[in-house]
C-alpha positions as CSV (number, residue, x, y, z in Angstrom):
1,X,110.2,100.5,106.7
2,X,109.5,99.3,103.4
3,X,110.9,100.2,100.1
4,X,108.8,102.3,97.1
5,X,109.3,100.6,94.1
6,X,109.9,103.5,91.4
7,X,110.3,103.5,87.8
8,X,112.1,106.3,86.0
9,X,109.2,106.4,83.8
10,X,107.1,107.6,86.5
11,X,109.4,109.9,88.5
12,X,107.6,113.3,87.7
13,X,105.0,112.2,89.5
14,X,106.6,110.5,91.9
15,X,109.0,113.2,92.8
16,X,106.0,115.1,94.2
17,X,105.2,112.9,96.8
18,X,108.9,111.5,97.8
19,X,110.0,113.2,101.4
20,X,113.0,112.9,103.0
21,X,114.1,110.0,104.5
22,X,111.7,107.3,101.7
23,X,113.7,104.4,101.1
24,X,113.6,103.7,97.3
25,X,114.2,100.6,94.5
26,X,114.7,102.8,91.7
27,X,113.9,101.2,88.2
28,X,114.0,102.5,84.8
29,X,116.9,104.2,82.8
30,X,119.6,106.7,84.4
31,X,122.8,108.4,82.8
32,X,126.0,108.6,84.4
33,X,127.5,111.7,84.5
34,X,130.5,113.7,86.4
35,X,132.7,116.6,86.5
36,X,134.4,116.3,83.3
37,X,131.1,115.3,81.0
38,X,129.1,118.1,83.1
39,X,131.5,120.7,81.5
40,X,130.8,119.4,78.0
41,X,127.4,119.1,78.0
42,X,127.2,122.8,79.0
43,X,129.2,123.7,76.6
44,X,127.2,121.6,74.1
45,X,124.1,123.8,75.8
46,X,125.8,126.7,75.3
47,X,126.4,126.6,72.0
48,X,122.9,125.2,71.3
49,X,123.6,121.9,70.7
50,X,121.8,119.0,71.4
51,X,122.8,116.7,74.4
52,X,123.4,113.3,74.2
53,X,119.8,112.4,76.0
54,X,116.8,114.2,76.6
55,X,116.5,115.8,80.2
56,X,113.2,116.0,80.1
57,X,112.0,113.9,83.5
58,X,115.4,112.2,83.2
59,X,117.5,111.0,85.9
60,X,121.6,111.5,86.4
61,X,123.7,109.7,88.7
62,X,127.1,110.7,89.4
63,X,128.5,108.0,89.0
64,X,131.6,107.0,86.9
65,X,131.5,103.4,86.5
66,X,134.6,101.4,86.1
67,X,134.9,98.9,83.5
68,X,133.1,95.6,83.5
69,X,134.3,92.1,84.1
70,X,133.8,89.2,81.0
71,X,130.1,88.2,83.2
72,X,128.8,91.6,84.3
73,X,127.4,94.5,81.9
74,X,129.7,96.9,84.2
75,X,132.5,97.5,86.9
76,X,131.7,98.7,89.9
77,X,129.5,101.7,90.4
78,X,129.2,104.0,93.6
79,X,128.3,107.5,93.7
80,X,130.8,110.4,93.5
81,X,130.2,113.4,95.7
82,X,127.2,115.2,94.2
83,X,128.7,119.0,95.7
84,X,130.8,118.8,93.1
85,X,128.1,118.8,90.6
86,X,126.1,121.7,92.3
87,X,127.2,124.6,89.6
88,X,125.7,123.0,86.6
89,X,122.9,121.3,88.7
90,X,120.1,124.4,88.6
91,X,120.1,124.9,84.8
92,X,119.8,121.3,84.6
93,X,116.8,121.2,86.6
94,X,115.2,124.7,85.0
95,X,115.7,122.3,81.7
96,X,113.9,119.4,83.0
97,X,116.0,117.4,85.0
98,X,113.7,115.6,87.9
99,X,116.0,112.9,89.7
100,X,119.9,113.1,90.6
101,X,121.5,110.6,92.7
102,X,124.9,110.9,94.3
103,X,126.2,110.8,97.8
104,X,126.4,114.2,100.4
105,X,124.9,117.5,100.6
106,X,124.0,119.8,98.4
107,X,124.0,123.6,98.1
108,X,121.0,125.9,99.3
109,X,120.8,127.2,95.2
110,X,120.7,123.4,94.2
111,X,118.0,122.9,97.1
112,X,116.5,126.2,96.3
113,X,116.2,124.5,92.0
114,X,115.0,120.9,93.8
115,X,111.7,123.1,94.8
116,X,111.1,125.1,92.4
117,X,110.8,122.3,89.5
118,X,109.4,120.1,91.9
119,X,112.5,117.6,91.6
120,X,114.0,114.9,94.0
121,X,117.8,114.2,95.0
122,X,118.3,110.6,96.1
123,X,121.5,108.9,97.4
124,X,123.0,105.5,96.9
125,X,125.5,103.9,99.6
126,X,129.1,105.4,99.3
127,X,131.6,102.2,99.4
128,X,129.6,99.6,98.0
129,X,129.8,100.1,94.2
130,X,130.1,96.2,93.6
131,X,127.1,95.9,95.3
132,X,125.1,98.9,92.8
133,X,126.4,97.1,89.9
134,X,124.7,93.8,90.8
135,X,121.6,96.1,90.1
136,X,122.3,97.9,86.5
137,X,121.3,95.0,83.6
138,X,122.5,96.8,80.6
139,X,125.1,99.8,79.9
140,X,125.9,102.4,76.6
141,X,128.3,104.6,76.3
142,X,125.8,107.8,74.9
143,X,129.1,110.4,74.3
144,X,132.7,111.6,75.1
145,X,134.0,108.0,75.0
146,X,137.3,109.7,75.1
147,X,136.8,110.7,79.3
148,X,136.5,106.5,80.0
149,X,135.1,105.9,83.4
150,X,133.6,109.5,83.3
151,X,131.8,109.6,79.7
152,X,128.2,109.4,80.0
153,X,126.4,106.4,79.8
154,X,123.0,105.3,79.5
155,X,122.3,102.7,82.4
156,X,119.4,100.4,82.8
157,X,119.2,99.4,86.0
158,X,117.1,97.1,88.2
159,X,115.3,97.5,91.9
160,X,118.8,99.8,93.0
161,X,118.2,101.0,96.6
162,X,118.7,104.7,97.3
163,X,117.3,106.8,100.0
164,X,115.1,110.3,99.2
165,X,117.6,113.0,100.3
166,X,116.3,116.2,99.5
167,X,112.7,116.0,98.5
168,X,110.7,118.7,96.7
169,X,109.6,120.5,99.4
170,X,113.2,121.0,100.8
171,X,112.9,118.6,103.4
172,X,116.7,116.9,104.0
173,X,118.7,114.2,105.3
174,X,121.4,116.6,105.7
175,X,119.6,119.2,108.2
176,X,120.7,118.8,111.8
């Protein structure tokens, strides 16, 4: 099976016609985000503030990369268990959000959000973090500096496989 070659730029459309199963090199720009910066940036939404990107057709990866060696822009960078994320990830999506990528299941509300803004979740290979870094080209720290591996970051990353887990139709990987 081949891969889609995808571009961040293009991922509201693309999300519409991803399904379950569509093995992906994912291009474009992604932000890093986890537990810790999840609870800021909703307090930062709940207070009105702005956020430290747009989520607008944006993509986050929960992810919190380790820091780079002298000849790479970062350490390594695997997925973090994306259930862990599912509280925060419907208002994300009602605000725009149209990509996440992580590793596991999700909850029926976050499957249930996936649908109804016509959004895609995509995983990466747990384990092989090295091997996803080889694939990110240039890294910014965007806010909360002070959480280190866990602040979010603004990645630019290069042909990084994934695989469509949860599509916008509600198809899944994770159904038996």
């Amino acid at each position: 099976m081949d891969r889609l070659q995808i571009h961040t730029n293009d991922m509201a459309q693309a999300a519409k016609t991803l399904r379950a199963g569509d093995r992906i090199l994912l291009s474009g720009t992604v932000y890093t985000a986890r537990d810790a910066a999840h609870k800021r940036l909703f307090a930062m939404l709940d207070k009105g503030e702005p956020l430290p990107f747009g989520l607008k057709n944006a993509a986050i990866y929960y992810a919190g990369p380790t820091p780079a060696p002298d000849h790479l822009p970062i350490g390594a960078c695997g997925p973090t268990t994306s259930s862990r994320m599912d509280v925060f990830a419907p208002r994300l999506l009602d605000l725009g959000l149209k990509c996440m990528i992580g590793k596991g299941g999700r909850s029926s509300e976050v499957v249930d959000a996936i649908r109804r803004n016509q959004a895609v979740y995509l995983c990466a290979i747990g384990g092989a973090g090295a091997l996803a870094a080889k694939c990110v080209r240039s890294v910014k720290v965007l806010a909360f500096e002070d959480l280190g591996c866990e602040s979010v970051k603004e990645l630019q990353i290069e042909d990084f496989p994934l695989f469509t887990a949860i599509d916008c139709c509600g198809g899944s990987l994770f159904e038996v």
